[in-house]
C-alpha positions in Angstrom: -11.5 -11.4 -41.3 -11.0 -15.0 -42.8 -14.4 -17.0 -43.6 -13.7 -20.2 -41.3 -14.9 -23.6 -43.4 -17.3 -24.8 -40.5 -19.0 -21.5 -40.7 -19.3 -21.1 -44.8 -20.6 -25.0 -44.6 -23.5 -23.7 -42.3 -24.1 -20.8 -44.3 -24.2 -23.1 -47.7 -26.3 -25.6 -46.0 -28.7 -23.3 -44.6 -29.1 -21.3 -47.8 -29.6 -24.3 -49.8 -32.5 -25.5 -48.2 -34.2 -22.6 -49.1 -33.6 -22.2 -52.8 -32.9 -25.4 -53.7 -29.8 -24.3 -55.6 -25.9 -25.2 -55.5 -24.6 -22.5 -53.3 -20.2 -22.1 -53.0 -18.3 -20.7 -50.9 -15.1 -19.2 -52.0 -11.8 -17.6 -49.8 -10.0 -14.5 -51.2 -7.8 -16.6 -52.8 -10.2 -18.7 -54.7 -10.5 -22.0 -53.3 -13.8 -23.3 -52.4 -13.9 -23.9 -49.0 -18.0 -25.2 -48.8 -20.3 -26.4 -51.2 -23.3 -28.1 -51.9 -21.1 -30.4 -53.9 -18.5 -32.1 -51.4 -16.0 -32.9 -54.1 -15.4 -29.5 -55.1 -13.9 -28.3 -51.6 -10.6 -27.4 -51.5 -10.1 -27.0 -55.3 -9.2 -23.7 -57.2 -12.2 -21.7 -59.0 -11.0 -19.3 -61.6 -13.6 -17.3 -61.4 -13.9 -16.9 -58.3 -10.7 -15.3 -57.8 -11.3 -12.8 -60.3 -13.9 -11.7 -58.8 -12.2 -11.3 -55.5 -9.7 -9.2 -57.4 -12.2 -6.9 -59.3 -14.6 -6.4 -57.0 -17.5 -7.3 -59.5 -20.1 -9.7 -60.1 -19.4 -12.4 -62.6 -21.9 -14.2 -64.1 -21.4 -17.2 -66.4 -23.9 -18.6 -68.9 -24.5 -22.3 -70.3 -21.2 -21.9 -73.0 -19.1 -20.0 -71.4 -19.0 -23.0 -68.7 -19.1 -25.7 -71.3 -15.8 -24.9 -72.3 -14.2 -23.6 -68.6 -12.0 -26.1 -66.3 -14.1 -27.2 -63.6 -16.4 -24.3 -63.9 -20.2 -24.4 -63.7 -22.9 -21.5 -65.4 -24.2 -19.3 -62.5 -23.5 -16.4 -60.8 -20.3 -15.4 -58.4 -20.8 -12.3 -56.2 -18.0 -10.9 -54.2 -18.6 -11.1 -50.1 -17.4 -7.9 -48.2 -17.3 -7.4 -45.0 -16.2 -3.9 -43.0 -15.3 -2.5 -47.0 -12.8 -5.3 -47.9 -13.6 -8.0 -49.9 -13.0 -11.6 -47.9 -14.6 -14.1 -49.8 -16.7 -15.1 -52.9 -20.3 -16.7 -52.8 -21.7 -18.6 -56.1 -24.9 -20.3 -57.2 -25.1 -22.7 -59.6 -27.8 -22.9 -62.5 -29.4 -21.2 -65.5 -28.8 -17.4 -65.0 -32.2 -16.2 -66.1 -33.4 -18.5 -62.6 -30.5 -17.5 -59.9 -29.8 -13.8 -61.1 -33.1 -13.5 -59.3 -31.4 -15.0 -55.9 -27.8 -13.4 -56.2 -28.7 -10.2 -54.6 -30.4 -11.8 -51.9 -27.8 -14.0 -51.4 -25.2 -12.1 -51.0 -26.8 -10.1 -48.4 -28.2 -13.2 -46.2 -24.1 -14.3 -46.7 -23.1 -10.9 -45.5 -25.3 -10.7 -43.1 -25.0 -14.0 -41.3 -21.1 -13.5 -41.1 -21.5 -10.3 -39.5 -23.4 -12.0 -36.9 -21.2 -14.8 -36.5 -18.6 -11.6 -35.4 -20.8 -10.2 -33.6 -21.4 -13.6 -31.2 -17.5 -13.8 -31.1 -17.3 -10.2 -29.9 -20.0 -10.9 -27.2 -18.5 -14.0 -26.3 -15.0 -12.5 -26.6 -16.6 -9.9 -23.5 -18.1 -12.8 -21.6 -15.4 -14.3 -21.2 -13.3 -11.1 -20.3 -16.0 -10.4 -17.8 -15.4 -14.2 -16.2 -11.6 -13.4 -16.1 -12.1 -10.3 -13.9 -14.5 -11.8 -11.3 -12.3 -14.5 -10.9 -9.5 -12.1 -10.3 -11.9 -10.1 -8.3 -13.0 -13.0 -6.3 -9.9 -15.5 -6.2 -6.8 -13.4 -7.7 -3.9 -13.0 -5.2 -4.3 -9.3 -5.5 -2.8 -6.0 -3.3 -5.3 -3.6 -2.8 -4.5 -1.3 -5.0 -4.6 -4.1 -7.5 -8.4 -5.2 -5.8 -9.3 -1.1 -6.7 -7.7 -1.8 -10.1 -10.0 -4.6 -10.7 -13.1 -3.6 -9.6 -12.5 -0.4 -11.7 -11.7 -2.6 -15.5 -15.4 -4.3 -13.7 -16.9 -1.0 -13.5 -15.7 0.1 -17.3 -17.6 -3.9 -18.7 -20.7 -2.9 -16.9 -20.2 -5.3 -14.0 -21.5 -3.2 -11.0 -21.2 -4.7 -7.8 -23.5 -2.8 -5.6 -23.0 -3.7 -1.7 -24.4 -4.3 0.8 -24.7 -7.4 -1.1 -24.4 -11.5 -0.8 -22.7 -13.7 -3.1 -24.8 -17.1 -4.0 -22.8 -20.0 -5.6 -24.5 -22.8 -8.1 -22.5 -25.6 -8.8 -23.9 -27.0 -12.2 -22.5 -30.5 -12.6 -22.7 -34.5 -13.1 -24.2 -34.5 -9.5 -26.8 -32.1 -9.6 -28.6 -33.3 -12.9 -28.4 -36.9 -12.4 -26.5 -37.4 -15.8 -25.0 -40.9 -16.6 -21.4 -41.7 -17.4 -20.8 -40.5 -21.5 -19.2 -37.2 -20.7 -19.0 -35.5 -24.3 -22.8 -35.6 -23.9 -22.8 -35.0 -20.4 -21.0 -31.3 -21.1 -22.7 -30.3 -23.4 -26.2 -31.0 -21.4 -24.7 -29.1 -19.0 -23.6 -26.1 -20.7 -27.1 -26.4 -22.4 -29.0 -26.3 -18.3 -26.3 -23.5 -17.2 -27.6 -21.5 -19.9 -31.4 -22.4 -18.8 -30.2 -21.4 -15.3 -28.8 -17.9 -16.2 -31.7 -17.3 -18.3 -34.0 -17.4 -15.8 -31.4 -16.2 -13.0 -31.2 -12.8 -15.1 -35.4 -12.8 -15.4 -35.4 -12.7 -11.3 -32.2 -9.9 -10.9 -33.3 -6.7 -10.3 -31.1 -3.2 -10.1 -27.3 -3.8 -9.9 -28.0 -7.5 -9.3 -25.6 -9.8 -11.9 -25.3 -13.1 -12.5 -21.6 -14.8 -14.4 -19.9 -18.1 -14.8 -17.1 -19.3 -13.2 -15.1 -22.0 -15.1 -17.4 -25.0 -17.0 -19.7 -25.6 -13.7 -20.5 -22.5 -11.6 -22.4 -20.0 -11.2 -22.0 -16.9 -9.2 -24.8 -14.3 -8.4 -24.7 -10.8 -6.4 -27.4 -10.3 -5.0 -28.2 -6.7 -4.0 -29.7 -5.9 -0.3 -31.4 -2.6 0.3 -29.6 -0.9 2.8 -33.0 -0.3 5.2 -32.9 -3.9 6.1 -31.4 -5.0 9.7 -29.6 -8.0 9.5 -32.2 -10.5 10.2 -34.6 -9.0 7.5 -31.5 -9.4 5.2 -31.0 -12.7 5.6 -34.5 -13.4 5.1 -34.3 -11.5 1.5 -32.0 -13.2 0.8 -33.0 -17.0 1.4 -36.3 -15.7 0.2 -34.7 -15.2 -3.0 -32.7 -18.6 -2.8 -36.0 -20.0 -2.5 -37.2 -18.4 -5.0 -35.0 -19.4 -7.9 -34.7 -23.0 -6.9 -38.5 -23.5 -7.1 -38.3 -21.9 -10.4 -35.4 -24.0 -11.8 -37.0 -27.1 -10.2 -40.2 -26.4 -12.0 -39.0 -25.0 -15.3 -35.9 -27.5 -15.3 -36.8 -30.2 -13.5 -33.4 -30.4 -11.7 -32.8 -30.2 -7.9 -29.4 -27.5 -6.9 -27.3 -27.4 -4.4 -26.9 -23.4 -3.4 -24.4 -21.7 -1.5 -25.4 -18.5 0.5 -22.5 -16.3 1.5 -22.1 -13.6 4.2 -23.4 -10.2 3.7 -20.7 -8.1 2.4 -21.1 -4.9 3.6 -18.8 -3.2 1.3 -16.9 -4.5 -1.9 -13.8 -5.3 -0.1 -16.3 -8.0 2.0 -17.4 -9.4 -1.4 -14.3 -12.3 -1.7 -15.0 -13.4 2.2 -19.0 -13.4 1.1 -17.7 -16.0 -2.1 -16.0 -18.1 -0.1 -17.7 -18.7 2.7 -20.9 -19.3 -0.1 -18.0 -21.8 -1.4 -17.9 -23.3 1.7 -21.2 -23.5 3.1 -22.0 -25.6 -0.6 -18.9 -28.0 0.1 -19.9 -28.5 3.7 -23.6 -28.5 2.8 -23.1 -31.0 0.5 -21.1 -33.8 2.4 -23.0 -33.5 5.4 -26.9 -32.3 4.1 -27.5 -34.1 1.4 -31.3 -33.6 1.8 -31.1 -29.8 2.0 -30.8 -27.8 -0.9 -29.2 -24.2 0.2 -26.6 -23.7 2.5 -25.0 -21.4 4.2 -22.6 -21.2 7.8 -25.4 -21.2 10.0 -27.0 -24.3 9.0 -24.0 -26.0 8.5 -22.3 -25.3 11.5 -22.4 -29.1 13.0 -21.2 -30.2 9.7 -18.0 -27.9 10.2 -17.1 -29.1 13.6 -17.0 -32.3 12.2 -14.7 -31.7 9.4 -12.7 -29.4 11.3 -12.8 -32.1 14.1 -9.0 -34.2 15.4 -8.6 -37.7 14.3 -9.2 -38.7 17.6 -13.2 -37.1 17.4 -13.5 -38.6 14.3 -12.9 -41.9 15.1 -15.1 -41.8 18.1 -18.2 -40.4 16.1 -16.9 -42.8 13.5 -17.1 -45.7 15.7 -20.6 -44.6 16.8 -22.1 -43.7 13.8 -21.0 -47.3 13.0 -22.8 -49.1 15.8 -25.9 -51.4 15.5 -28.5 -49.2 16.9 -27.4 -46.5 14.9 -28.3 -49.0 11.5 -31.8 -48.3 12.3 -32.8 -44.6 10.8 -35.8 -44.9 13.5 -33.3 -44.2 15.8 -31.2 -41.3 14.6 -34.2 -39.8 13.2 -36.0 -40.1 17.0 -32.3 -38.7 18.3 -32.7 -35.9 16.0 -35.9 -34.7 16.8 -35.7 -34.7 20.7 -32.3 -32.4 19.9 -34.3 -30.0 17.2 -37.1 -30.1 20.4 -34.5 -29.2 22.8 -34.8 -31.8 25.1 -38.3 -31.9 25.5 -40.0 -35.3 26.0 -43.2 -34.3 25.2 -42.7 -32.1 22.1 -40.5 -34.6 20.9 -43.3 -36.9 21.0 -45.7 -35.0 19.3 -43.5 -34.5 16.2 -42.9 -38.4 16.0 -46.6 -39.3 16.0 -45.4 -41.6 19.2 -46.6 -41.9 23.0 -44.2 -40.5 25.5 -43.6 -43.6 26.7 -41.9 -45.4 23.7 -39.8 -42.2 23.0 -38.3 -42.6 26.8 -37.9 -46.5 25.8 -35.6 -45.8 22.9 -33.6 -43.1 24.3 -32.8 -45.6 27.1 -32.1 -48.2 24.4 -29.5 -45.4 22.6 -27.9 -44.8 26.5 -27.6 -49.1 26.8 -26.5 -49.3 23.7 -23.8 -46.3 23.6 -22.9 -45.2 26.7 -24.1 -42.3 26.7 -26.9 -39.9 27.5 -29.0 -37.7 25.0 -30.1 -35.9 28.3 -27.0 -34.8 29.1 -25.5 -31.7 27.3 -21.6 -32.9 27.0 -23.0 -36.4 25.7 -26.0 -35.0 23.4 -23.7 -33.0 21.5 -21.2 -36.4 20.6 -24.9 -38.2 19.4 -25.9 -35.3 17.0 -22.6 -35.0 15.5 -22.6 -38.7 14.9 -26.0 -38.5 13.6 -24.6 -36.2 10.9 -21.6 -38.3 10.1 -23.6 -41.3 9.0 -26.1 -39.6 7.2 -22.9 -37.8 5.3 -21.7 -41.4 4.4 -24.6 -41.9 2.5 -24.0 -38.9 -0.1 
């Protein structure tokens, strides 16, 4: 293991502040690579690299430095790390002072490299765990290559449990309202995805996981006991969609946009459950702005339209463009007489407005259009419009 120079100025730095002493950092060759005094990094220390080759602690008093090169009285201890020595650290000052520090030193030293390892290892797994979901969930794989996967899953802990749904977090620029200076903006995010998992892995329960996907998603299985019918299932789970975004929204103060996937009924259902969650967020997100979880039933309008021929498109276009559709009075009165299925009087009653005035501006929509929101064939061309403009305004 080498001692990398960013780390061994941390470790100097941090070290310092508590004793108040010069504190170097030496390489197993000699040169100081950190140091409380800047212009001694990068030059040769004698002394240094004879303790890297004895293996002993060298001290050196007031006279013995007086008449060294470019050496100061203190103490040099040798660093080790799994039995080998990589590394020397020093501290300057009168010996009868910082003999009283060196073990201590040395230890903290050892001790904070080891962890530094230790977050590379776990990172080093993180990120190995990232590579095999993707495969699991994108990789162009045969199925003996899928049973491949899920088994090198299996061996890193990552359990998928079915039946189960996948649920897709997109963590970007978007979502957190940041502004245009993207070093800063990445590292915020990376900052709120952690937040997000934190809490994510507070609310999983059993074989439930959470991992990230590339810089701005985040993918969760979520686990469905198998005594629920279908309908109860999809209530856990947009109870627990619910759930979580209050949580983040509280804790966070952000607003997500959530992707619900189909209920995979066995692991070999889980990549169809990703991507329709994938899809339901992309769809979601051009069409419901206002919403904040998705999935393919309440997004199903917004799909016609984007799988919809040119020709469609430019007739929802061209009335999603007219002047009574400028008024959101109007598409909002449109929208609740569909949601009331057509009934006048219901419709009313949820638009805190007499009967009377609702027939008056569906008459004006009919004039105005040419066409009926009482007839079925017509109704259907209105709503799909009404989603189109409100999509133009994402």
């Amino acid at each position: 293991m080498k001692i990398l120079p960013q780390i061994a100025n941390d470790i100097v730095i941090k070290n310092m502040q508590i004793l108040g002493k010069n504190i170097n950092i030496m390489d197993d060759q000699g040169f100081i690579i950190a140091s409380g005094q800047k212009d001694r990094i990068n030059k040769y220390h004698k002394i240094a690299h004879e303790v890297v080759k004895s293996g002993k602690t060298i001290e050196v008093d007031f006279e013995q430095a007086r008449i060294m090169s470019d050496v100061f009285h203190g103490i040099n201890m040798p660093i080790e790390f799994n039995g080998k020595i990589i590394g020397v650290v020093g501290i300057t000052g009168d010996l009868k002072e910082v003999r009283n520090y060196g073990t201590l030193l040395k230890n903290t030293v050892e001790l904070m490299l080891n962890q530094d390892f230790l977050n590379k290892i776990l990172h080093m797994k993180d990120r190995n765990k990232e590579h095999l979901i993707h495969d699991l969930l994108l990789g162009d794989l045969n199925n003996n290559e899928f049973e491949a996967c899920v088994s090198r899953c299996r061996v890193l802990g990552l359990i998928i449990t079915t039946p189960a749904t996948v649920i897709v977090i997109n963590v970007n620029k978007t979502n957190v309202n940041l502004t245009e200076k993207m070093n800063d903006d990445q590292l915020i995010i990376e900052k709120i995805k952690d937040s997000i998992l934190s809490i994510l892995k507070n609310q999983l329960s059993g074989d439930d996981m959470c991992v990230t996907i590339g810089s701005e998603q985040i993918v969760v299985f979520k686990g469905i006991p198998s005594y629920l019918d279908e309908k109860r299932s999809i209530k856990h789970i947009f109870d627990f969609t619910e759930k979580i975004q209050t949580l983040i929204n509280k804790k966070l103060n952000i607003n997500l946009y959530i992707g619900i996937g189909e209920v995979a009924k066995t692991i070999y259902d889980i990549r169809k459950s990703y991507k329709t969650a994938c899809y339901s967020l992309k769809i979601g997100t051009k069409f419901y702005s206002t919403e904040n979880f998705y999935c393919l039933d309440n997004v199903t309008i917004g799909m016609l339209i984007e799988g919809a021929s040119d020709l469609l498109k430019e007739k929802i276009n061209k009335i999603a463009s007219s002047k009574v559709f400028a008024k959101e009075e109007i598409c909002e009165t449109l929208k609740i007489y569909f949601e009331s299925n057509f009934n006048v009087n219901k419709a009313a009653k949820r638009l805190y407005i007499h009967r009377n005035t609702l027939l008056y501006r569906l008459k004006k929509i009919e004039e105005s259009t040419k066409l009926s929101p009482s007839n079925f064939n017509d109704a259907v061309i209105l709503y799909l419009s009404i989603v189109f403009k409100r999509s133009r305004k994402i």
